[in-house]
Phi, psi and omega in degrees: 000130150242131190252165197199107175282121195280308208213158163204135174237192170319304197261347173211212186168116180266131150239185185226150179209118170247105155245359173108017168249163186286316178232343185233180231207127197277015135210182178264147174248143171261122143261176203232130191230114180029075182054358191257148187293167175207354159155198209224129162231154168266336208286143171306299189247109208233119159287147188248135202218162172106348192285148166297149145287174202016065177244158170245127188249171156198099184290158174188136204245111183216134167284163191277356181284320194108335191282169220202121165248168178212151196212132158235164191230134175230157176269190180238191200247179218241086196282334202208137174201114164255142164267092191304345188278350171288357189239004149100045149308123163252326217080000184270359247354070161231350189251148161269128191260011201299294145013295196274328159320315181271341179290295165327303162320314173265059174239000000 
């Protein structure tokens, strides 16, 4: 088994883990995100969602067989992070934010 990182942005992070199977994977895998568990796959190619930006990962990857790979990672980085509640959003969904969402957006 190999993992191989396909794609990475600020927040996430795609791998491919080949073991010979095509779309599903011939057994489940635990990943592992900085030593913490992170979820459980059968999938060849499996999104990791949740990441800091310019943060350093280190992902592991283990079968239910025992082998264990391990990838390390840094995401990138992250220039504009807006809070639409700053453009006066609430968020409650009773209210419509459609407004303050586009206020953000041309900002």
């Amino acid at each position: 088994m190999e993992i191989r990182l396909l794609f990475k942005s600020a927040r996430s992070a795609v791998i491919e883990i080949a073991d010979g199977g095509i779309y599903y994977t011939r057994e489940p895998y635990d990943i592992m995100v900085n030593g913490h568990a992170c979820l459980q796959t059968n999938r060849v190619i499996t999104s990791i969602w949740g990441l800091k930006p310019d943060s350093i990962y280190h992902i592991q990857v283990q079968g239910s067989s025992g082998g264990k790979k391990e990838l390390k990672l840094q995401t990138e980085k992250e220039f504009v992070t807006l809070d639409v509640r700053e453009f006066g959003a609430r968020g409650d969904g009773k209210c419509d934010d459609t407004l303050p969402i586009q206020a953000a957006i041309m900002a």
